[in-house]
C-alpha positions as CSV (number, residue, x, y, z in Angstrom):
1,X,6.7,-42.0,-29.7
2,X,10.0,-40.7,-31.4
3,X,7.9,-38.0,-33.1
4,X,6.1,-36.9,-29.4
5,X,10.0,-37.0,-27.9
6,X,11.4,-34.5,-30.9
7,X,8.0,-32.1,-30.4
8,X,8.8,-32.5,-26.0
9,X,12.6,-31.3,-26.6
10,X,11.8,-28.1,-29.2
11,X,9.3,-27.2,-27.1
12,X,11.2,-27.3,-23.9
13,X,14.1,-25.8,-25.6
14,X,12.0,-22.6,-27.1
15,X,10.5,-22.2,-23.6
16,X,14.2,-22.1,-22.5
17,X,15.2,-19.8,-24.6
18,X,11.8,-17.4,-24.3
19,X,12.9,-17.2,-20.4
20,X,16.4,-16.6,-20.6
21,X,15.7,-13.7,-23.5
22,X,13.6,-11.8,-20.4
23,X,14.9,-8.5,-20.4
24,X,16.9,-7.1,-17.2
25,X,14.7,-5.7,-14.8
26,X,17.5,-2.4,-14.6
27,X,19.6,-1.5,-17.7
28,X,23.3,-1.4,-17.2
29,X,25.8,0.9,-15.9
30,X,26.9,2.0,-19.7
31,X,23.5,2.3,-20.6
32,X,22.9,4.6,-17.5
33,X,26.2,7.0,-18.7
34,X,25.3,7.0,-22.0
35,X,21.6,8.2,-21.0
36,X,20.2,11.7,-20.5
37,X,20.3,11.8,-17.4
38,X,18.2,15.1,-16.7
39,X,15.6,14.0,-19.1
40,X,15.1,10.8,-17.1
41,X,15.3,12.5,-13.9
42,X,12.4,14.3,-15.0
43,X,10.5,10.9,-16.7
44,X,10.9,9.6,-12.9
45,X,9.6,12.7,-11.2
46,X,6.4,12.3,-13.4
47,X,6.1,9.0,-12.6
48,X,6.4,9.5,-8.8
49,X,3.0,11.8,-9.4
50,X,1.3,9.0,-10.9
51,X,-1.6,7.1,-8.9
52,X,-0.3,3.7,-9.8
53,X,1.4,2.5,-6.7
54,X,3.4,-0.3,-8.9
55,X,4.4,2.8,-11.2
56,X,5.6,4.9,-7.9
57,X,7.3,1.9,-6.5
58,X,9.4,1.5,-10.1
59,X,10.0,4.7,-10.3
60,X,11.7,5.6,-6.8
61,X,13.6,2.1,-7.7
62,X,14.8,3.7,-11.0
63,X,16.1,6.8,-9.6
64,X,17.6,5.0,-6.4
65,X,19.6,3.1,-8.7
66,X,20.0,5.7,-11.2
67,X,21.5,8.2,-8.2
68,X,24.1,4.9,-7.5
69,X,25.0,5.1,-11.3
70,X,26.2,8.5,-11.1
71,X,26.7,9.8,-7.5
72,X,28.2,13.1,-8.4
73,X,25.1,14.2,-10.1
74,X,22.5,16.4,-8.3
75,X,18.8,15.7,-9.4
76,X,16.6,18.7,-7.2
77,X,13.7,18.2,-8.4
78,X,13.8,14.2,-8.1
79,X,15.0,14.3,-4.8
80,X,12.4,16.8,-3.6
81,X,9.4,14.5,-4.9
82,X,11.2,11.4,-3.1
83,X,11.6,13.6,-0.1
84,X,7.8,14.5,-0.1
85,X,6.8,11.2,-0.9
86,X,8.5,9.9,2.2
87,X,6.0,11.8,4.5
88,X,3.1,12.0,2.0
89,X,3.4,8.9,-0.1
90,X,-0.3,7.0,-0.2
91,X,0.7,4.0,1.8
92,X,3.4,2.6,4.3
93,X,5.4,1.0,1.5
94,X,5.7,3.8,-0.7
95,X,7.0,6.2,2.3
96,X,8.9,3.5,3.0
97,X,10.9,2.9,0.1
98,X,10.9,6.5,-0.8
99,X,12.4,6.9,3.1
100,X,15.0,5.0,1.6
101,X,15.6,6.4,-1.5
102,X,16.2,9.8,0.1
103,X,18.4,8.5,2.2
104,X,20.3,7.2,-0.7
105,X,20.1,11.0,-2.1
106,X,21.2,12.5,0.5
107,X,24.5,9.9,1.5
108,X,25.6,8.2,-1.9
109,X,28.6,7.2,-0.4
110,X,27.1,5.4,2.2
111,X,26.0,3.0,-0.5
112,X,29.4,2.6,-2.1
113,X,29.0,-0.9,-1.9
114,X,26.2,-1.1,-3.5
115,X,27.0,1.0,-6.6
116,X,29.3,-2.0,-8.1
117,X,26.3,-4.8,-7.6
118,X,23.5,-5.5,-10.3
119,X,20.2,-6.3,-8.6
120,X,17.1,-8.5,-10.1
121,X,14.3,-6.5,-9.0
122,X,13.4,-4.0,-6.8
123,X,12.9,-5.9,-4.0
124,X,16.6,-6.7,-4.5
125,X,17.6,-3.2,-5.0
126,X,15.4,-2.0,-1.6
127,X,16.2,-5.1,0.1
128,X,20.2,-4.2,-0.4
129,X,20.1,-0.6,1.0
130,X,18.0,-1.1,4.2
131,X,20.4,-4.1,4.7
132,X,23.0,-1.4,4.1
133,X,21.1,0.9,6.8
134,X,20.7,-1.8,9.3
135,X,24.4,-3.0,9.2
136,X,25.9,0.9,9.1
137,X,23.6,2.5,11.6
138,X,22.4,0.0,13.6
139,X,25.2,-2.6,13.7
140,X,24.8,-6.1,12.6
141,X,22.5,-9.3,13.4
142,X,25.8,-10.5,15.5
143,X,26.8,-7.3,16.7
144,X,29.9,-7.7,15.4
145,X,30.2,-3.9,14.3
146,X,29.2,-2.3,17.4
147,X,31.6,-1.4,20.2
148,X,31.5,-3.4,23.2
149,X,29.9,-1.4,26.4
């Protein structure tokens, strides 16, 4: 019984351990200065070509949160594949999210807040910026940012 409780605990403790060494769904800020940047921009705008939806959909997530990383920068060509995606993408999500990706290309400051937080996914990451949309342009759940008629 003592052996089967010592086996119990170093397995529980290596599954532990296997779960918590996951690597981050994004890499970090440092890791996206240190980067080059145009040569990723350009990794991204293959991917975006690709017939893989789940590729697309990590891609546009990439280069939303890469263009949050480093606002001042100007990726063209990215941003004209997210902007054509938007109207041509292969299914309602894509266009979606790449709807919201350009938006992020086109207004980085409108997404200030959202440039100091670290996100899980890309559900996260997309979740964050049409929450963004919804409270700047349409004015909160309670109304609370929208001026009284």
């Amino acid at each position: 019984m003592k052996k089967q409780m010592i086996a119990l605990t170093v397995v529980t403790a290596l599954m532990a351990a296997a779960t918590v060494a996951q690597p981050a769904y994004f890499s970090s800020r440092e890791r996206h200065h240190a980067a080059h940047l145009d040569k990723a921009a350009q990794r991204y705008t293959e991917c975006l070509e690709s017939c893989n939806t789940g590729v697309i959909e990590s891609a546009l997530a990439q280069a939303v949160l890469m263009k949050l990383y480093v606002p001042e920068k100007e990726f063209e060509g990215l941003r004209e594949k997210i902007s054509s995606l938007s109207v041509n993408g292969c299914n309602p999500t894509i266009r979606y999210k790449a709807y919201l990706a350009s938006l992020v290309y086109d207004d980085p400051e409108l997404f200030a807040q959202e440039q100091g937080q670290s996100f899980s996914d890309a559900e996260a990451l997309f979740s964050s910026v049409s929450n963004r949309l919804q409270v700047t342009l349409l004015g909160s759940h309670d109304r609370k940012y929208v001026r009284p008629e």
